[in-house]
MIMARNU-442821 format. One record per residue (C-alpha): residue in three letters; y negated, x negated, z negated. Coordinates in pm, whole numbers, plus 50000, padded with zeros to 5 digits. Last residue first. Layout:
<sites>
['Ala'; [Y; X; Z]];
...
</sites>
This chain:
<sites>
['Unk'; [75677; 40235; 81540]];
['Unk'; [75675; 40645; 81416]];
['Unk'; [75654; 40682; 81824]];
['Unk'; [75931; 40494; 81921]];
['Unk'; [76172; 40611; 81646]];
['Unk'; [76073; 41030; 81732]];
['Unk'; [76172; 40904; 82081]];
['Unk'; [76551; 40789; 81996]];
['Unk'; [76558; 41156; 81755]];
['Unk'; [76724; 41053; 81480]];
['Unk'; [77101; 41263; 81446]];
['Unk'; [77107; 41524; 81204]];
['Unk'; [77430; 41619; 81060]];
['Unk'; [77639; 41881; 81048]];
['Unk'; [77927; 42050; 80861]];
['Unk'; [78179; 42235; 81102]];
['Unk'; [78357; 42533; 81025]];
['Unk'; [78609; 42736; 81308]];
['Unk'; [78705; 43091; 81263]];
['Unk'; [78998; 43133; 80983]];
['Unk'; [79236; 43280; 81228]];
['Unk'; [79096; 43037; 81500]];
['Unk'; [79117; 43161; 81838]];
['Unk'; [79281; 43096; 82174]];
['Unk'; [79189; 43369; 82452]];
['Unk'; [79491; 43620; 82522]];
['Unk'; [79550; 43618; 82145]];
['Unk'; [79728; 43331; 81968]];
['Unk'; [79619; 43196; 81668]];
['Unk'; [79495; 42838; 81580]];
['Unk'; [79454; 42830; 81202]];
['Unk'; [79101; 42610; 81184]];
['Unk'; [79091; 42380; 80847]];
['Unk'; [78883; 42512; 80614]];
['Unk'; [78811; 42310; 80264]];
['Unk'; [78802; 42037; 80433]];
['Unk'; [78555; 42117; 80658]];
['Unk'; [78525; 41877; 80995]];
['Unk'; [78218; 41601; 81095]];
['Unk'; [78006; 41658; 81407]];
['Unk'; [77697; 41405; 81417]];
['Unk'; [77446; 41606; 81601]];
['Unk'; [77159; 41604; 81849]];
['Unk'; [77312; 41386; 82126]];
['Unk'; [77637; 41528; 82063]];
['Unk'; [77529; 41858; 82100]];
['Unk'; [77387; 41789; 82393]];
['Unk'; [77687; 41629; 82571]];
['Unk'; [77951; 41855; 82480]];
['Unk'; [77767; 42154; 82550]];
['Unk'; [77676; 42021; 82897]];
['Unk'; [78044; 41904; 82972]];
['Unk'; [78200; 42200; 82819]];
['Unk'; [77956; 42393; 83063]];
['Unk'; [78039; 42192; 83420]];
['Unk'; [78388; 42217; 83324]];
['Unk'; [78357; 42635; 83288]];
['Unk'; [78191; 42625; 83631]];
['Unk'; [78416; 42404; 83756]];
['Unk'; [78736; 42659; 83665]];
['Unk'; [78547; 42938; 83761]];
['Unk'; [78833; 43060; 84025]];
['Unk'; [79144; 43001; 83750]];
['Unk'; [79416; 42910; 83905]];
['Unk'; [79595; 43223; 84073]];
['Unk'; [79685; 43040; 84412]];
['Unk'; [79826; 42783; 84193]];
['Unk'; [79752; 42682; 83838]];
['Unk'; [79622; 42766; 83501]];
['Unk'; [79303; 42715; 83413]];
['Unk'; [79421; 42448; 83078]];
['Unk'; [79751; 42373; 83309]];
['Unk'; [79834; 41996; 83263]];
['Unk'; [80187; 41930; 83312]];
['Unk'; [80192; 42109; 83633]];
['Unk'; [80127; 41825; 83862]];
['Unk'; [80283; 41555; 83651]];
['Unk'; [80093; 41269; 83539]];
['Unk'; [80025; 40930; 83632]];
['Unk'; [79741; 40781; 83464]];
['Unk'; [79465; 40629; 83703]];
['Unk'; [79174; 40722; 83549]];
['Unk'; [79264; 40712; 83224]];
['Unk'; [79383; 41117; 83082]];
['Unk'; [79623; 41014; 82861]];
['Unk'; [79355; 40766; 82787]];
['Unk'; [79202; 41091; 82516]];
['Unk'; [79490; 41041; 82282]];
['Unk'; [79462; 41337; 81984]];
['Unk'; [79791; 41338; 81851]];
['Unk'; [79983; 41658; 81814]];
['Unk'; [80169; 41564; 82163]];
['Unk'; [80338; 41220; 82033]];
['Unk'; [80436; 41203; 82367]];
['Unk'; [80304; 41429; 82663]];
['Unk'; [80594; 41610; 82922]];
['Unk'; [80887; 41571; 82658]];
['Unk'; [80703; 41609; 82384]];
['Unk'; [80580; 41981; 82497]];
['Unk'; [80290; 42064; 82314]];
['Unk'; [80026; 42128; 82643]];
['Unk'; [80371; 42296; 82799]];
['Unk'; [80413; 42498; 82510]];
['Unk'; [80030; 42607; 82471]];
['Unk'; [80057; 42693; 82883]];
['Unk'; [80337; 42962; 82778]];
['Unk'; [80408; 43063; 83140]];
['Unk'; [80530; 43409; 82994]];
['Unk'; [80793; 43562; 83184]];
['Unk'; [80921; 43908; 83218]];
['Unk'; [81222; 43964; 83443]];
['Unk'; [81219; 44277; 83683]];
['Unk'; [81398; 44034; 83940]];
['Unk'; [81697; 43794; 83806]];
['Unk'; [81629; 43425; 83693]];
['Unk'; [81764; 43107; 83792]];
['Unk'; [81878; 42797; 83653]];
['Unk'; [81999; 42522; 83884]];
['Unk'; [81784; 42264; 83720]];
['Unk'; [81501; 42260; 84024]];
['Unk'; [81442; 42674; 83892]];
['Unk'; [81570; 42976; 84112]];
['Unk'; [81385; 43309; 84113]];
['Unk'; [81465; 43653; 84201]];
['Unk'; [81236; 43864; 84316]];
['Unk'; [80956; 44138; 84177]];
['Unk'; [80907; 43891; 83889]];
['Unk'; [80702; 43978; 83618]];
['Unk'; [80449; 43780; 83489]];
['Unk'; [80267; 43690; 83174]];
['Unk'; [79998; 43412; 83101]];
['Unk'; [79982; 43175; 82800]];
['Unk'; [79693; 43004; 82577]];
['Unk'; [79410; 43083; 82712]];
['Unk'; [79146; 42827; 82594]];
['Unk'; [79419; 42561; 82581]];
['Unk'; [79347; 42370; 82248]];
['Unk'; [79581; 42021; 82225]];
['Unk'; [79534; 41998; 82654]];
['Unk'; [79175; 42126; 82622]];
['Unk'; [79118; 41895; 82349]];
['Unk'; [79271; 41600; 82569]];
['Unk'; [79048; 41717; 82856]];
['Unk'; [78707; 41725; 82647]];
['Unk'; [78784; 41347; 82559]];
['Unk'; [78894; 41243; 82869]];
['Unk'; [78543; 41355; 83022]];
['Unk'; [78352; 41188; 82738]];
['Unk'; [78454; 40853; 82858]];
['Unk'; [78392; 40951; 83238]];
['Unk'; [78049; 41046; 83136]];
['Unk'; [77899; 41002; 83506]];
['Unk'; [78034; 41316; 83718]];
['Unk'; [77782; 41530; 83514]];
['Unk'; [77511; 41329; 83553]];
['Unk'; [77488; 41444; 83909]];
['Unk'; [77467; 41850; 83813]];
['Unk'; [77141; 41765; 83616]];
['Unk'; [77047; 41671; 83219]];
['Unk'; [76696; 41642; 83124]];
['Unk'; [76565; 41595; 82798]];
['Unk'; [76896; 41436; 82688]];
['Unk'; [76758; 41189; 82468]];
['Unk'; [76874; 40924; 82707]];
['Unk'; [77054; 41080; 82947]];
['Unk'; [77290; 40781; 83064]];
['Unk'; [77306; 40587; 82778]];
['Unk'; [77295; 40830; 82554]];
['Unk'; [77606; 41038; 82657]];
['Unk'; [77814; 40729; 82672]];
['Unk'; [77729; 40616; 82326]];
['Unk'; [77775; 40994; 82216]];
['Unk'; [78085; 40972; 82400]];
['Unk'; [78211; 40637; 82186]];
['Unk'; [78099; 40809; 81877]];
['Unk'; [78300; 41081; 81904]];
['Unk'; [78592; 40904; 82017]];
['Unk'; [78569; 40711; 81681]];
['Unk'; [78514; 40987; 81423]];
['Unk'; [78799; 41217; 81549]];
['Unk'; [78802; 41510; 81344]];
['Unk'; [78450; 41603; 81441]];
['Unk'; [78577; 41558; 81818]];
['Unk'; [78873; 41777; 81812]];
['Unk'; [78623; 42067; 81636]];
['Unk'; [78373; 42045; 81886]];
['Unk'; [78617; 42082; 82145]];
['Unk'; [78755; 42380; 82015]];
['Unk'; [78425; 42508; 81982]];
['Unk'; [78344; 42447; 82360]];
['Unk'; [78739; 42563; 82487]];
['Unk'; [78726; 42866; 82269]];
['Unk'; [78328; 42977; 82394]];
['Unk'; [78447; 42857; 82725]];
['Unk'; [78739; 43164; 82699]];
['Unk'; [78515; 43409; 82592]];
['Unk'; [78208; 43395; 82850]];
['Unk'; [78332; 43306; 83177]];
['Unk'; [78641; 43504; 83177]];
['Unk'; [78458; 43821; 82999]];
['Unk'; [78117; 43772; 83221]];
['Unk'; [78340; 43741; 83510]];
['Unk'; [78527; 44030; 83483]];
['Unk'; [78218; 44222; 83394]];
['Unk'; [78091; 44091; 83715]];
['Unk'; [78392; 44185; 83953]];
['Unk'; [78471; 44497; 83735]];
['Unk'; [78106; 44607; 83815]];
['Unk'; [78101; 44552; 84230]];
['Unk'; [78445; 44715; 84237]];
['Unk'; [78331; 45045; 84062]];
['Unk'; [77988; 45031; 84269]];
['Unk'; [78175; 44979; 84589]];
['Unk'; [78249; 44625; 84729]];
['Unk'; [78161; 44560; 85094]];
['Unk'; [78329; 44646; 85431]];
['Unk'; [78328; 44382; 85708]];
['Unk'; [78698; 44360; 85820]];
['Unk'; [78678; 44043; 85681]];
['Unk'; [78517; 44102; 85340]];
['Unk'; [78167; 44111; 85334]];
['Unk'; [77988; 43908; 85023]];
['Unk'; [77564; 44004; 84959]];
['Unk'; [77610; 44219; 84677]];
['Unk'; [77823; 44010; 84509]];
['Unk'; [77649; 43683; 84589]];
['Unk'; [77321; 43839; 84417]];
['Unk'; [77529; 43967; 84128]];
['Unk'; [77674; 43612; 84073]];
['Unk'; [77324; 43493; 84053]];
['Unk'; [77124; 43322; 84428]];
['Unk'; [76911; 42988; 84295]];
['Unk'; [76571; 42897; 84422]];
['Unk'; [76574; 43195; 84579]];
['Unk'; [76521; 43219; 84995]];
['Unk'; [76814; 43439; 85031]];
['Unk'; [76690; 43697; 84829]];
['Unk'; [76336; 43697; 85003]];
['Unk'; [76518; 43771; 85356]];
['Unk'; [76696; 44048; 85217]];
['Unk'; [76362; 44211; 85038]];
['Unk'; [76212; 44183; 85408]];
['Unk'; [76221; 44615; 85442]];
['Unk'; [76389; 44737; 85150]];
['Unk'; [76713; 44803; 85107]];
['Unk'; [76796; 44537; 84920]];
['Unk'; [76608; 44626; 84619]];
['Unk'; [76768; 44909; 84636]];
['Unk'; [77086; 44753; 84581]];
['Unk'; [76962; 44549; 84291]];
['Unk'; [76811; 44842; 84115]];
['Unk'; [77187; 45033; 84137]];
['Unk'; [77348; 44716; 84061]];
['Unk'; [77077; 44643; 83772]];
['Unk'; [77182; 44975; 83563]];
['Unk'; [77540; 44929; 83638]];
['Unk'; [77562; 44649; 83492]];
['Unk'; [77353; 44679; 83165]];
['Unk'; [77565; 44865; 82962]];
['Unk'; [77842; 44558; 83011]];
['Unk'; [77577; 44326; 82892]];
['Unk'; [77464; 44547; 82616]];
['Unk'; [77821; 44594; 82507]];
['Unk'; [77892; 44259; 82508]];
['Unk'; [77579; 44196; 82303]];
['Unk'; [77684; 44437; 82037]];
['Unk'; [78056; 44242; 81976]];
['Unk'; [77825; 43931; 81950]];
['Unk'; [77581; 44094; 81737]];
['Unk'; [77911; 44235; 81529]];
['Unk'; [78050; 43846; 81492]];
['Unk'; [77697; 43718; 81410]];
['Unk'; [77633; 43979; 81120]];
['Unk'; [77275; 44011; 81015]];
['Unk'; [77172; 44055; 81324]];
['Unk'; [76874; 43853; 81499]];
['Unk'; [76749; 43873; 81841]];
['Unk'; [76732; 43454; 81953]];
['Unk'; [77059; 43420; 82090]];
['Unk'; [77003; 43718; 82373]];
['Unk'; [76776; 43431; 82555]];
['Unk'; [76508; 43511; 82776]];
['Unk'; [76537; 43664; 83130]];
['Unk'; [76853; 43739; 83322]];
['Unk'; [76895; 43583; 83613]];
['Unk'; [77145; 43844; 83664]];
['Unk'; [77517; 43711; 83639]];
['Unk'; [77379; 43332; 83591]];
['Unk'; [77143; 43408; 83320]];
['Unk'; [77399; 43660; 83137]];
['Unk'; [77642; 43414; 83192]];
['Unk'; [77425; 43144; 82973]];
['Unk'; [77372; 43402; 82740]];
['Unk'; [77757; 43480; 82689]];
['Unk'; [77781; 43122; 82692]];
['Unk'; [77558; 43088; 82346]];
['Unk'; [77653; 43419; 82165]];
['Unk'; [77968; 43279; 82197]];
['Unk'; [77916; 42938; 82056]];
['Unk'; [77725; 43111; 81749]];
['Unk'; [78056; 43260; 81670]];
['Unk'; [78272; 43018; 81715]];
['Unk'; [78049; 42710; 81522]];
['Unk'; [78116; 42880; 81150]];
['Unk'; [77840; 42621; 80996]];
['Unk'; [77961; 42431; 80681]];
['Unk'; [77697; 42465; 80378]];
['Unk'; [77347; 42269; 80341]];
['Unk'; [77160; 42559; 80382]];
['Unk'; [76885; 42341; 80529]];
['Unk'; [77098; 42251; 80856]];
['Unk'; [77022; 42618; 80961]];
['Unk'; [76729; 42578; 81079]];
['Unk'; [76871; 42288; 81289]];
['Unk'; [77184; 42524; 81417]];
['Unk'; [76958; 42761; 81596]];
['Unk'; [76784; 42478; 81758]];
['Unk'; [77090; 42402; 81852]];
['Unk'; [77152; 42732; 82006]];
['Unk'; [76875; 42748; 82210]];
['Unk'; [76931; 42381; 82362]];
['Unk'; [77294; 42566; 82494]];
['Unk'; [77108; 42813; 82661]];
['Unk'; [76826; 42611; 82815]];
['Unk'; [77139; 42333; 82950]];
['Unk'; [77309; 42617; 83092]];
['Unk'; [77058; 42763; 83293]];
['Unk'; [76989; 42391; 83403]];
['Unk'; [77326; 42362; 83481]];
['Unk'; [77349; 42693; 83722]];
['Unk'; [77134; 42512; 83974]];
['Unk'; [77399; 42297; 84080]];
['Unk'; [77667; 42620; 84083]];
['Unk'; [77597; 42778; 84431]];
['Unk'; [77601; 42418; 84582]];
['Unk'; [77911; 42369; 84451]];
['Unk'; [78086; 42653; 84554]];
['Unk'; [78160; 42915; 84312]];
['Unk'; [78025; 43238; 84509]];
['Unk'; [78219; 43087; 84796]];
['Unk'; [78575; 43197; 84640]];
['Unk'; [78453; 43572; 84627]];
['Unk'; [78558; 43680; 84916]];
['Unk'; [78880; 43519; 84981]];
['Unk'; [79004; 43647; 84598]];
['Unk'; [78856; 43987; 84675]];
['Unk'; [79089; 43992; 84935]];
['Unk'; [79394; 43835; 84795]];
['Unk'; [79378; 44097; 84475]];
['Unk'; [79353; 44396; 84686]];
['Unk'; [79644; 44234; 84903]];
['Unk'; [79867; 44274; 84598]];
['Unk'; [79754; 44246; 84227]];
['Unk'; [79398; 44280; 84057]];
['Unk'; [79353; 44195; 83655]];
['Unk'; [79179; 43878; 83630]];
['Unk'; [79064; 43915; 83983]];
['Unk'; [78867; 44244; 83906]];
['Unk'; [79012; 44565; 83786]];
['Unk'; [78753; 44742; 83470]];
['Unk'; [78667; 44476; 83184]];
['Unk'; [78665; 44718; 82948]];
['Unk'; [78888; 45009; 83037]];
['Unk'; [79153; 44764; 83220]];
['Unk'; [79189; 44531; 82869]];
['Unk'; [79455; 44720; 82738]];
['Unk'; [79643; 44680; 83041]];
['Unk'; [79655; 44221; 82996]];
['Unk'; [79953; 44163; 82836]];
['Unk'; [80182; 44484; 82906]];
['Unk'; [80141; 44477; 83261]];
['Unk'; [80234; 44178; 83309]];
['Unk'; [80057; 44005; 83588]];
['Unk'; [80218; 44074; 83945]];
['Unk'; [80481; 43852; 84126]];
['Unk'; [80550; 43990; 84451]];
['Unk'; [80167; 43946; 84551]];
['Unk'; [80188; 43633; 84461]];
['Unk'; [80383; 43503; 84764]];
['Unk'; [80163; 43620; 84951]];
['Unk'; [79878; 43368; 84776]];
['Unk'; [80192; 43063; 84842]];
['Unk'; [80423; 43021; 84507]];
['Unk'; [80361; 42728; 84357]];
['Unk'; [80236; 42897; 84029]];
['Unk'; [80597; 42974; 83974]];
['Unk'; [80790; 42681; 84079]];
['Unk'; [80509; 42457; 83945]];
['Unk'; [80547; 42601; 83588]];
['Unk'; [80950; 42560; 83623]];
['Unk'; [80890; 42178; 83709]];
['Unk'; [80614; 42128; 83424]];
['Unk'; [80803; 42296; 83125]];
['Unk'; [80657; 42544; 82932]];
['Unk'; [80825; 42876; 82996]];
['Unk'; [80892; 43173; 82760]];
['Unk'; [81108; 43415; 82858]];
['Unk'; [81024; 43782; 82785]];
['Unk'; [81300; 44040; 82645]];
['Unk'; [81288; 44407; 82596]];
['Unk'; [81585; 44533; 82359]];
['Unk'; [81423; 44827; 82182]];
['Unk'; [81154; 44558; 81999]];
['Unk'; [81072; 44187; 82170]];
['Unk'; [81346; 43948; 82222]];
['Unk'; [81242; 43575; 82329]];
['Unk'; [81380; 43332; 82592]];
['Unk'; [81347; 43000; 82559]];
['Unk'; [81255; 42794; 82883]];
['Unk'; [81228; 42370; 82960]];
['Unk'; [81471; 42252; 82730]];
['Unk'; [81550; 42459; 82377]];
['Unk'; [81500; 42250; 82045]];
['Unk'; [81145; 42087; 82097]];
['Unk'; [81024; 42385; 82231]];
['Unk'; [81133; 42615; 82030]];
['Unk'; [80980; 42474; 81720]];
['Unk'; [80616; 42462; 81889]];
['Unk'; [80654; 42795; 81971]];
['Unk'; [80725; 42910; 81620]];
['Unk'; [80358; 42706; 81510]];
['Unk'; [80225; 42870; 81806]];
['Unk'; [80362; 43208; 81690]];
['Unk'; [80329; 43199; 81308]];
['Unk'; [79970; 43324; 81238]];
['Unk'; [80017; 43600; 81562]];
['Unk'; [80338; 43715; 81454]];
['Unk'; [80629; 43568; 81651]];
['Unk'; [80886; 43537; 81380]];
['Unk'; [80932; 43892; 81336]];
['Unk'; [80921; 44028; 81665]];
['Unk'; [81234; 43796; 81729]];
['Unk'; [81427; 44079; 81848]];
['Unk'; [81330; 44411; 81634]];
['Unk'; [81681; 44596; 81680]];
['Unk'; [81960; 44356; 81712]];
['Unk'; [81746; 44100; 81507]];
['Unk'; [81752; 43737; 81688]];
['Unk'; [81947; 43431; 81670]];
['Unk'; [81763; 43113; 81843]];
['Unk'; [81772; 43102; 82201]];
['Unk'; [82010; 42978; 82482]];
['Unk'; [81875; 42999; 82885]];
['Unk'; [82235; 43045; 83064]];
['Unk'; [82317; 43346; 82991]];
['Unk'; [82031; 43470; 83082]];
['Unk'; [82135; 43746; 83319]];
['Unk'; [82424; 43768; 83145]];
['Unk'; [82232; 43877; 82842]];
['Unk'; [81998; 44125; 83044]];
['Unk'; [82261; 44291; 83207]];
['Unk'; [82432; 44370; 82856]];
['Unk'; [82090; 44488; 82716]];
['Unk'; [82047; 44718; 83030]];
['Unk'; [82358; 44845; 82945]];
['Unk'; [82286; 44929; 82602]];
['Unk'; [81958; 45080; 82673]];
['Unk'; [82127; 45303; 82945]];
['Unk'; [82393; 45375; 82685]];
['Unk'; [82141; 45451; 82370]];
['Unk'; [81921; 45698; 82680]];
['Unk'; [82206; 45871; 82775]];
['Unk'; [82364; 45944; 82442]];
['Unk'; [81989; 46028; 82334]];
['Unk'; [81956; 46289; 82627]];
['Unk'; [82288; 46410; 82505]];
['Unk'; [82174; 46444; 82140]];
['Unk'; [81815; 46602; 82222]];
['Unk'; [82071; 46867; 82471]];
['Unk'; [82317; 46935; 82160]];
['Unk'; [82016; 47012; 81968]];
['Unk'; [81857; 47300; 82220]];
['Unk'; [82200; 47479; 82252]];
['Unk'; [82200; 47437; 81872]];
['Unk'; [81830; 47569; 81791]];
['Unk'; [81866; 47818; 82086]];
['Unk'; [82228; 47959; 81914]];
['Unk'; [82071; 47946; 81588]];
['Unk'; [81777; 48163; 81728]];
['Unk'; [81975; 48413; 81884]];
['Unk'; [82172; 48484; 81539]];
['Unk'; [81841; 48499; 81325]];
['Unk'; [81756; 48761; 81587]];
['Unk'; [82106; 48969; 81576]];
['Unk'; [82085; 48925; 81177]];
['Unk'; [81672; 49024; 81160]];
['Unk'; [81777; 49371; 81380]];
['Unk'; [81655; 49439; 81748]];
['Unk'; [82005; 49532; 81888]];
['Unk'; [81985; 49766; 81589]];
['Unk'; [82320; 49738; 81494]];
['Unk'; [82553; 50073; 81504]];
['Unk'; [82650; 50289; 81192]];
</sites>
C-alpha cells in the first residue's frame, strides 16, 4: 500500500530536514561571527601592543573590576602602574583605552574644530541620553555640531552673563534659607540634593526668566521633586518656544526684547542666525535649551556640593575664604559680576576641589583616524578612548601627593601643564558654559560661607562614583552651623 504523500511520517520527515537545514545555517552564521570576533580580537591586541594592562577575563574583560563603586578607586591603581594610557576590555572583546596623561589629552583635544569632526563622541556613553536631552552641542558631531557651536558662542559672552549673577545669587539665598529651618533638626543635611534643586532654579531663571523659585514647592522626597522638576522644565520648553515665537512676531515686540534688562538663553536662541542666515527649528531650538539646562544644571550641582564637602574637611582653607569672602562683601547682601574676580584665595580653593572632584569625570571618543602620541605610541582608527579627566586630576606624575587637598597648586603664578587641568574639558569641545558654571561655584561658595560654618559627617563619608556627572554613592552629608550675622552684632550693641 502506497504513502499518503500527506501522511504524519512524510511531514515529521520535512520538518527534521527544515529544523537541520535551518541548524546547520545558526551554526555557520556563529562560525562566522566567533572568527570575525576572533580576528578582530587579534587586530585589536597588536594594535595595542604597545599600551600593557592588567590581566583580564577572556570573555567579560575587566567588566568586573570596573563597577561603578570600584572604578575610580581601580582607576586610581592603573594609573600609578601603567604610564600615560591603560587600556581596558569591556564584554565580547570590545576594548576602550583610558587616557589621563597631559601630553596625550592635548593631542586629542588639540585637534583644530575640523579636526573634530573626525573624532565623534562615543556613541555608547552618551546615546541613552538622546531621548532626553534631544541633539544639542553635548551630543552633535560634524559640521552640524561646528555650526551651532559658532552660533551659540555669543550667548555666553560676558556681557550676556553679568546680569545672570544676581539670578544666581536669589537662587542660591533660597536655598539657605532652606537649610536654616532645617538647622533645628539637628542631624547632617544631604547637601546634593538640595544643591540641585538650587541650579536647576537658577537655569530655569536664566533659560526663561522664569518667575519664582521651584525650591520653595515642597515634596516629601527631594531626590523625586528634583527628578519631577526636570520634567517640568523639559515640559515646559516647548510650551514657551511656541509663546516666545509669537511673541516675536508681533509688531515692535523685537525691538522690546532687545531693550531687556537682561536677554535668557531662550531669548538668544531665538534671536541667533547662522551664517547662511537660517535659524534653529523647534526640535533644534529645544535640544539647545534642554541641553543646556542638563549641562548647566547637573554637573554645577556636583562641582558646588563637591566643593562644599572639600572645604568642610578642610577647617583652615575654609576659614581663610570666609575671611576673604567677608572682607570684600561684607555680609554678602550684595554680590556683583566684579567681586567675582576679587576672592583670589577662595578661587584656588574651588579649583583644587574641582581638580580632586571633576564634575564629569571622563569623556569618550572614537577615532575616525589614526593617531600618534609625543612618546611614539599610536593608535589605529575605530579605537575607543576615554579621556579619563578623574585620572589625569589623580595622576602623581602630573600633581604630587594628588589625594591631598593643596589649594597653591593653583598660586598665581604656578607653572602647570596645559592639559593637566581639564575640569570642562578642553579644546574646540571645552565646555561652552564653562564661566557661567565658575561664576556659580563662586557665588555658592561665597554665600554659603558667609552664612555657614561647613563641618563633614563622620558617620558618612561621600563614595565618589562614576556616572557621566560625578556623584556620591552615599549622597553627600554635611552638619551645619550658624554663623552671627556681622549686622545682627551691630545692632544688639
Amino acid at each position: 500500500m502506497s504513502v499518503s504523500v500527506l501522511s504524519p511520517s512524510r511531514l515529521l520527515g520535512d520538518v527534521s530536514g527544515i529544523l537541520q537545514a535551518a541548524s546547520l545555517l545558526i551554526l555557520l552564521l556563529l562560525l562566522i561571527k566567533a572568527v570575525q570576533l576572533y580576528l578582530h580580537r587579534q587586530w585589536l591586541l597588536k594594535a595595542l601592543q604597545q599600551f600593557p594592562c592588567p590581566p583580564s577575563h577572556w570573555l567579560f574583560g575587566h567588566i568586573q573590576e570596573l563597577q561603578q563603586d570600584q572604578e575610580l578607586q581601580r582607576i586610581q591603581k592603573w594609573v600609578e602602574t601603567f604610564p600615560s594610557a591603560c587600556p581596558h576590555w569591556l564584554w565580547g572583546g570590545k576594548v576602550r583605552v583610558q587616557l589621563y596623561d597631559p601630553d596625550y589629552m592635548k593631542v586629542i583635544l588639540g585637534r583644530s574644530a575640523l579636526s573634530c569632526l573626525s573624532d565623534p563622541k562615543s556613541h555608547g556613553s552618551y546615546r541613552f541620553l538622546a531621548p532626553w536631552i534631544g541633539y544639542g552641542l553635548l551630543l552633535l558631531n560634524g559640521q552640524t555640531w561646528f555650526q551651532h557651536r559658532r552660533m551659540l558662542t555669543p550667548a555666553f559672552h560676558y556681557d550676556i552673563l553679568k546680569p545672570y549673577v544676581g539670578l544666581m545669587a536669589d537662587s542660591v539665598r533660597v536655598m539657605l534659607d532652606k537649610w536654616e529651618e532645617l538647622l533645628g533638626q539637628d542631624s547632617p543635611l544631604e547637601v546634593f540634593q538640595h544643591v540641585s534643586l538650587m541650579t536647576l532654579d537658577t537655569i530655569m531663571k536664566c533659560a526663561f526668566s522664569h518667575q519664582g523659585s521651584i525650591q520653595v514647592d515642597s515634596l516629601t522626597s527631594a531626590g523625586r521633586w528634583t527628578h519631577r522638576a526636570c520634567q517640568l522644565a523639559h515640559q515646559h520648553t516647548d510650551q514657551v518656544i511656541q509663546l516666545r515665537k509669537a511673541q516675536l512676531q508681533k509688531e515692535g515686540e523685537l525691538e522690546k526684547i532687545k531693550r531687556k534688562r537682561h536677554l535668557d538663553f531662550l531669548d538668544i536662541l531665538l534671536l541667533a542666525k547662522m551664517e547662511n542666515g537660517s535659524i534653529l527649528s523647534d526640535k533644534d531650538l529645544r535640544a539647545e535649551v534642554d541641553t543646556f539646562m542638563f549641562e548647566g544644571h547637573d554637573t554645577t550641582a556636583s562641582g558646588i556640593s563637591w566643593i562644599l564637602y572639600a572645604l568642610a574637611t578642610h577647617p583652615k582653607h575654609q576659614e581663610r575664604c570666609r575671611e576673604e569672602i567677608h572682607s570684600l562683601l561684607g555680609d554678602g547682601a550684595s554680590i556683583t559680576w566684579n567681586h567675582l574676580d576679587q576672592m583670589p584665595y577662595t578661587t584656588m580653593c574651588i579649583k583644587e576641589a574641582l581638580r580632586l572632584y571633576p564634575p564629569v569625570p571622563g569623556i569618550g571618543r572614537e577615532l575616525s583616524t589614526p593617531v600618534t602620541f609625543p612618546d611614539g605610541r599610536s593608535l589605529p582608527k575605530g579605537i575607543m578612548v576615554l579621556l579619563s579627566i578623574y585620572g589625569l586630576h589623580h595622576n602623581p606624575k602630573v600633581w604630587p601627593n594628588p589625594e591631598v587637598f593643596d589649594p597653591f597648586r593653583f598660586a598665581p603664578g604656578s607653572a602647570q601643564h596645559s592639559h593637566a587641568f581639564l575640569p570642562f574639558s578642553g579644546g574646540s569641545r571645552n565646555c561652552i558654559g564653562k564661566q557661567f558654571a565658575m561664576n556659580e561655584l563662586k557665588v555658592a561658595t561665597a554665600l554659603t560661607l558667609l552664612r555657614f560654618e561647613l563641618l563633614p559627617d563622620p558617620t558618612r563619608i561621600p563614595i565618589p562614583i562614576a556616572r557621566l556627572v560625578l556623584k556620591s554613592k552615599n549622597g553627600i552629608h554635611l552638619r551645619l552651623r550658624r554663623l552671627p550675622n556681622p549686622c545682627e552684632d551691630k545692632d544688639q550693641l
